[in-house]
Residue, then its C-alpha position, 0 to 999 in steps of 0.5 A: x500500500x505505501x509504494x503507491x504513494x512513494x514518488x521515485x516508483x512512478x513507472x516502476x510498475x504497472x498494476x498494484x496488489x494490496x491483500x491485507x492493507x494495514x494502516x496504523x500510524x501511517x502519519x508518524x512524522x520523521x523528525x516531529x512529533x504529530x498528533x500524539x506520536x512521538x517522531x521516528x527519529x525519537x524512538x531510534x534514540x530512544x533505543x540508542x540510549x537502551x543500547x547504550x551506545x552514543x555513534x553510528x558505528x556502534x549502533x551498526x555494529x550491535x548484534x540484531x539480537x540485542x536491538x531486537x530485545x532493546x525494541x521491545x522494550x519500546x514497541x507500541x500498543x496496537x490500540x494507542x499512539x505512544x511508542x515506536x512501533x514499526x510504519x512507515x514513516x512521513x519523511x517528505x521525500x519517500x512518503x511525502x505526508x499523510x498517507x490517508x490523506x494522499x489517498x483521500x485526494x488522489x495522489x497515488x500512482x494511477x495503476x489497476x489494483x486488486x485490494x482485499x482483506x480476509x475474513x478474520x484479520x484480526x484474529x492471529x493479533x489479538x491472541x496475547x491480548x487476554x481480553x476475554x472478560x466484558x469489562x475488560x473489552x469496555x475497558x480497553x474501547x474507552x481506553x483506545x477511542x474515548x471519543x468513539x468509545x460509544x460507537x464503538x461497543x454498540x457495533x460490536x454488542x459484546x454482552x457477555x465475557x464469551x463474546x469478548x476474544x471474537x469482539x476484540x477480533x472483529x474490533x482489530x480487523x476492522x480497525x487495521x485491516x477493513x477499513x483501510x482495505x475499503x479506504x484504499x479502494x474508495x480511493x482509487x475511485x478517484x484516478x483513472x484507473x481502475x479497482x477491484x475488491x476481494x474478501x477471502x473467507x476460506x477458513x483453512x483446514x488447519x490448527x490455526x483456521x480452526x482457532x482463528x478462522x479465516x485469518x491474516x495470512x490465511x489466503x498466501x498459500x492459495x496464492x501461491x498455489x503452495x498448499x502443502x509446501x513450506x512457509x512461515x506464513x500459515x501452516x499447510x493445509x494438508x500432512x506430508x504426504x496426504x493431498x489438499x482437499x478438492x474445495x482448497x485446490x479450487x480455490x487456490x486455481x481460481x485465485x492464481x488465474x485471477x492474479x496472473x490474468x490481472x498480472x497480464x493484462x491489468x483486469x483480473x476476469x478471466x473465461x471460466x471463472x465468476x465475473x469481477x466487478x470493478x469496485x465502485x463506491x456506490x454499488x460497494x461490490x467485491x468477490x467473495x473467495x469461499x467454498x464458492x467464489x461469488x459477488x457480493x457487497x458491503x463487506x464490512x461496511x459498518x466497521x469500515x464506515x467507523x474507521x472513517x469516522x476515527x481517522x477523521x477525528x484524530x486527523x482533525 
């Protein structure tokens, strides 16, 4: 998402895939600090100062291990905007301003794109949190977005303390991953070329799609066509020596010949396979990547409408 509003890739490519967008504190400033965040440059003195080295060349020569222990000690709540968690960071030169803000008036490369999200983003995040309780869901929604607080636990209605793990998912989900997805494809109504919006719903057969559902990560290996192979990213959907299921090949087919298709010629519709249709704000259409591939419409609009409306509100 971001090399799409770097100025030195204009030309560079042709066609855009954004699966999975993520968006959170996009707008942390190099050398300033901006609404409420610290600035890049404060938190890597920050672990200098953990490492306890005053130079250039020590810090270089620190082993990764170390930095990487100093970093945690630094790093960032997810659902606030102190510390230094990792992003991109708003240089003038690289990134020249506000992300949102550049897609909200155009300035990305104008290039067909494919931007989607899974069913259940949140999930593989909200693991270590603990939130299992009510209260401690109200807690942490009045904590991270006092002013929305309300809104907030009205959309996601969590009522009891079982409620509470799939109200933290959905709540990340929409947060970091829907409506920065939706943001991305309203967005590029705005140029001249084209977009198309997709949500993976497959939940993959394995340890984690049946904790986790249809997770981050949990369409790379449809992909890729590497059901079965090795890969950090997601556990493979068959034992060694056993075959995927018929549904996960399926799918797995139709995704590669989508991609290649987009790849090729800049529109991802193909003969053979359920039509795509461009995303339009209005109509809000996008394909559906289950069991069946289907079109449908609206996915996760009301999180994603709320995103809109506490982006705006910390950008004020």
């Amino acid at each position: 998402m971001s090399t799409m509003l770097v100025p030195q890739a204009e030309g560079l490519f042709h066609r855009a895939i954004s699966e999975s967008d993520w968006i959170y504190g996009w707008d942390r400033g190099l050398s300033e600090a901006v609404r409420g965040m610290p600035s890049a440059e404060a938190g890597g003195a920050r672990v200098a100062d953990l490492l306890e080295v005053t130079s250039l060349a020590e810090m270089r020569a620190a082993p990764a291990a170390e930095v990487l222990e100093v970093f945690r000690q630094v790093e960032y709540s997810p659902f606030t905007r102190e510390g230094y968690g990792w992003g991109p960071n708003v240089d003038g030169h690289v990134i020249p301003d506000d992300p949102v803000a550049m897609y909200e008036s155009g300035r990305q490369h104008d290039v067909p794109l494919i931007v989607g999200m899974n069913g259940n983003e949140g999930s593989l995040f909200t693991r270590g949190l603990g939130i299992d309780e009510v209260g401690e869901f109200e807690a942490l929604v009045r904590s991270a977005y006092p002013a929305h607080a309300d809104q907030l636990l009205e959309l996601y209605a969590v009522s009891s303390d079982a409620e509470a793990p799939a109200g933290i998912d959905h709540l990340v989900h929409d947060m970091y991953f829907a409506g920065p997805v939706r943001l991305h494809a309203r967005a590029h109504a705005s140029v001249s070329s084209p977009a198309w919006l997709y949500h993976f719903v497959r939940v993959p057969p394995t340890a984690w799609g049946g904790t986790m559902g249809s997770h981050h990560t949990a369409e790379i290996r449809y992909v890729f066509g590497n059901l079965t192979g090795p890969g950090t990213y997601a556990p493979p959907l068959a034992e060694e020596g056993e075959a995927p299921s018929p549904v996960d090949l399926s799918i797995s087919d139709a995704m590669m010949r989508y991609w290649v298709q987009f790849a090729t010629t800049g529109d991802p519709n193909v003969d053979g396979l359920p039509g795509w249709p461009e995303y339009d704000p209005a109509s809000d259409q996008h394909l559906e990547i289950g069991e069946q591939i289907r079109g449908g419409h609206g996915a996760h609009r009301a999180g994603g409408e709320l995103f809109d409306v506490v982006e705006a509100w910390k950008r004020r």
